[in-house]
VEXDREN-2710 file (C-alpha; in Angstrom, 1 decimal):
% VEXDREN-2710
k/r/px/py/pz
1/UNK/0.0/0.0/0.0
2/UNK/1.4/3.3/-1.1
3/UNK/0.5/6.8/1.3
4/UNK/0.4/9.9/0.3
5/UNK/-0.4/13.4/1.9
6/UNK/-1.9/16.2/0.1
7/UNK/-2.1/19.6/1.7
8/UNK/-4.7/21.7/-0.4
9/UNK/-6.8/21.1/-3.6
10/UNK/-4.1/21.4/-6.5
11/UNK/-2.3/18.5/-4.7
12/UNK/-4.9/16.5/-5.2
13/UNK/-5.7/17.7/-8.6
14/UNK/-2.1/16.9/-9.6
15/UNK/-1.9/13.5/-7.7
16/UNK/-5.0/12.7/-10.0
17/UNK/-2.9/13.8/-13.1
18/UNK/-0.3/11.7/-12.1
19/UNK/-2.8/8.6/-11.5
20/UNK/-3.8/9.4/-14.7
21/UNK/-0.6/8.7/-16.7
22/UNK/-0.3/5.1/-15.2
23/UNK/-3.9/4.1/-16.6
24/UNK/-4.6/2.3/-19.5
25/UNK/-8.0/0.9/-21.1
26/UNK/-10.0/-1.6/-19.0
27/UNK/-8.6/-0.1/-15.7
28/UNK/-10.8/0.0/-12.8
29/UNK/-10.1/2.7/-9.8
30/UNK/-12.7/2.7/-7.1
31/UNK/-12.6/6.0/-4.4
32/UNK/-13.8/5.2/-1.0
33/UNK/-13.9/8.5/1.7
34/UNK/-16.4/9.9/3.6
35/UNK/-18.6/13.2/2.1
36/UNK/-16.2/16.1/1.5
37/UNK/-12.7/13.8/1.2
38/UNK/-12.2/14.9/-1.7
39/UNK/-13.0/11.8/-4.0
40/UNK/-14.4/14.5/-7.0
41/UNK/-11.6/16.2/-6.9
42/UNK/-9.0/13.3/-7.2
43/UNK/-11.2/12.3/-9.7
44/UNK/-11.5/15.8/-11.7
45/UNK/-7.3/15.4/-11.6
46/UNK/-7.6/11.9/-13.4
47/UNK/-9.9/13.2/-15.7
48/UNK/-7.4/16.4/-16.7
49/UNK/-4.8/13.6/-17.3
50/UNK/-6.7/11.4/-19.6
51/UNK/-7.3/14.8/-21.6
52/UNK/-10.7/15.3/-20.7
53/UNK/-12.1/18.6/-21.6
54/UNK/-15.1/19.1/-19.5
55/UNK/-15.1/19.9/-16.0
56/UNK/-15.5/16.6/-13.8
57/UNK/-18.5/16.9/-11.4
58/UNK/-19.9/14.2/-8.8
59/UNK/-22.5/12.2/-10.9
60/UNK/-24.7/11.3/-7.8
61/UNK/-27.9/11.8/-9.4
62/UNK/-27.4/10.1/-12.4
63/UNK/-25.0/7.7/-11.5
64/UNK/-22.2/7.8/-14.3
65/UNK/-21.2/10.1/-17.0
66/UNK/-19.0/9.0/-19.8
67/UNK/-16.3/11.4/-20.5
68/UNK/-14.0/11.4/-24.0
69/UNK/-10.4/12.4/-23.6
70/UNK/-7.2/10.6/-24.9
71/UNK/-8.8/7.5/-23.6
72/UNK/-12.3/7.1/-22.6
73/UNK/-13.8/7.7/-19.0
74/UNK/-16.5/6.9/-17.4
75/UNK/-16.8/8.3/-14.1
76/UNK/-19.8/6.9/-11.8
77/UNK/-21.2/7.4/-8.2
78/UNK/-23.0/4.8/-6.4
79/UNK/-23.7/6.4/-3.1
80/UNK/-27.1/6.1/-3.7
81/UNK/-27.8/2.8/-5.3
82/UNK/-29.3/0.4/-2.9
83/UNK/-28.5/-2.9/-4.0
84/UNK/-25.8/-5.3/-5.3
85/UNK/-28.3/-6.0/-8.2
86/UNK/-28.6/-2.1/-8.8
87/UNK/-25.1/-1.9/-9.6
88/UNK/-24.7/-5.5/-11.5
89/UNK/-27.5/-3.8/-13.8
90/UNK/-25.5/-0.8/-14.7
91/UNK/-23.1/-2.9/-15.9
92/UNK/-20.0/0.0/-16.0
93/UNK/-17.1/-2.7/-16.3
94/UNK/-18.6/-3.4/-19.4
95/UNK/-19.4/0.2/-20.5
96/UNK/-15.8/1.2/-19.1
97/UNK/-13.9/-1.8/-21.5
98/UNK/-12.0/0.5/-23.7
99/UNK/-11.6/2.9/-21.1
100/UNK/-11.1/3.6/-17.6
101/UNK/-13.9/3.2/-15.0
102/UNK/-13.6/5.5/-11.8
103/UNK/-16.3/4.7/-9.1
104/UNK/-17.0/7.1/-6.1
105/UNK/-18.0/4.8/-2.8
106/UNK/-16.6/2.3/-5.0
107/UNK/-15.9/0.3/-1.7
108/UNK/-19.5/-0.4/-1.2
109/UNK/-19.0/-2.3/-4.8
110/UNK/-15.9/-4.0/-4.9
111/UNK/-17.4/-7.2/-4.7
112/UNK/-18.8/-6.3/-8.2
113/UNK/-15.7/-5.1/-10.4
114/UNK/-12.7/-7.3/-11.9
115/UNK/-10.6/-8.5/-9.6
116/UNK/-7.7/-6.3/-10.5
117/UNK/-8.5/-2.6/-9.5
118/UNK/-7.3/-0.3/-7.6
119/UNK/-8.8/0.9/-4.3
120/UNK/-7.9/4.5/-3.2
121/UNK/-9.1/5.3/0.1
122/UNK/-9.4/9.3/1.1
123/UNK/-9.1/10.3/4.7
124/UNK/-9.7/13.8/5.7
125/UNK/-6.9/14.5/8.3
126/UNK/-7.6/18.5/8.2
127/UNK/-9.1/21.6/6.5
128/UNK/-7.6/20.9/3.3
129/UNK/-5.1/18.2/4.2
130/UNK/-5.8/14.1/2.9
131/UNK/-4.1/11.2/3.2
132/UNK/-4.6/8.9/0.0
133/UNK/-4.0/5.2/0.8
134/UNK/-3.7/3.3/-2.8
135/UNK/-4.4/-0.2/-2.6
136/UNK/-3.4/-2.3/-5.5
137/UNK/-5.2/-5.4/-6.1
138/UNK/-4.8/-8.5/-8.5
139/UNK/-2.2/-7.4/-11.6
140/UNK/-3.0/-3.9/-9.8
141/UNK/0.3/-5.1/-7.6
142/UNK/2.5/-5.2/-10.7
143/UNK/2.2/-1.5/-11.1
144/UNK/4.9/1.3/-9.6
145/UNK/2.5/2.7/-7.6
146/UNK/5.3/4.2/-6.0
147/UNK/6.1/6.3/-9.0
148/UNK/3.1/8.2/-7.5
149/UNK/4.7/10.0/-4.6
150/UNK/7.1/11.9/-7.0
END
């Protein structure tokens, strides 16, 4: 598991960025933090880095938005789905194939993606400070996550 410490929003932004670069299609990233952590943020950051035009905002009320860049994104929310079977019928790995698929509460679904993703879990430890905990899992462990902290 690789740490890292941001101290205000262009941190974040940038350690998105540089998330970004290390993606490639078919890559899953699910973001796990309580309200305010800053998972649409992170997420805006990936989005910038995969050349996506548009402003990134949380799709909460309806659920995922696809996004065109160098490579495609689709970015989804599930905080307010209710069910395993709710998210099964989305079916965003699917949607996501020649892309990247970013999920915010993607915790509550992990049980539902590939088994190689990466979990990033956001902890507010002040005002404007996080800690980002990046959790590789399956081929996810191959990766230099580590080429994150510079």
């Amino acid at each position: 598991m690789i740490e890292i410490a941001t101290s205000n929003p262009a941190e974040t932004l940038a350690l998105g960025r540089r998330l970004a670069a290390m993606l490639s299609a078919g890559d899953v990233v699910l973001l796990a933090g309580q309200l305010g952590a800053g998972k649409t943020m992170f997420a805006a950051g990936v989005g910038e880095g995969l050349g996506v035009e548009e402003q990134l905002t949380s799709p909460s009320f309806i659920l995922a938005r696809a996004h065109q860049g160098f490579m495609p994104l689709v970015h989804a929310d599930v905080y307010r789905l209710g069910t395993s079977a709710e998210f099964e019928d989305l079916d965003l790995p699917e949607q996501a194939r020649d892309g990247v698929l970013l999920i915010e509460w993607g915790d509550a679904v992990a049980h539902g993606v590939p088994d190689d993703h990466l979990l990033v879990k956001i902890d507010i430890t002040g005002e404007s400070e996080r800690v980002f905990r990046f959790k590789a899992c399956g081929a996810w462990s191959e990766r230099p996550l580590e080429e994150l902290t510079s």
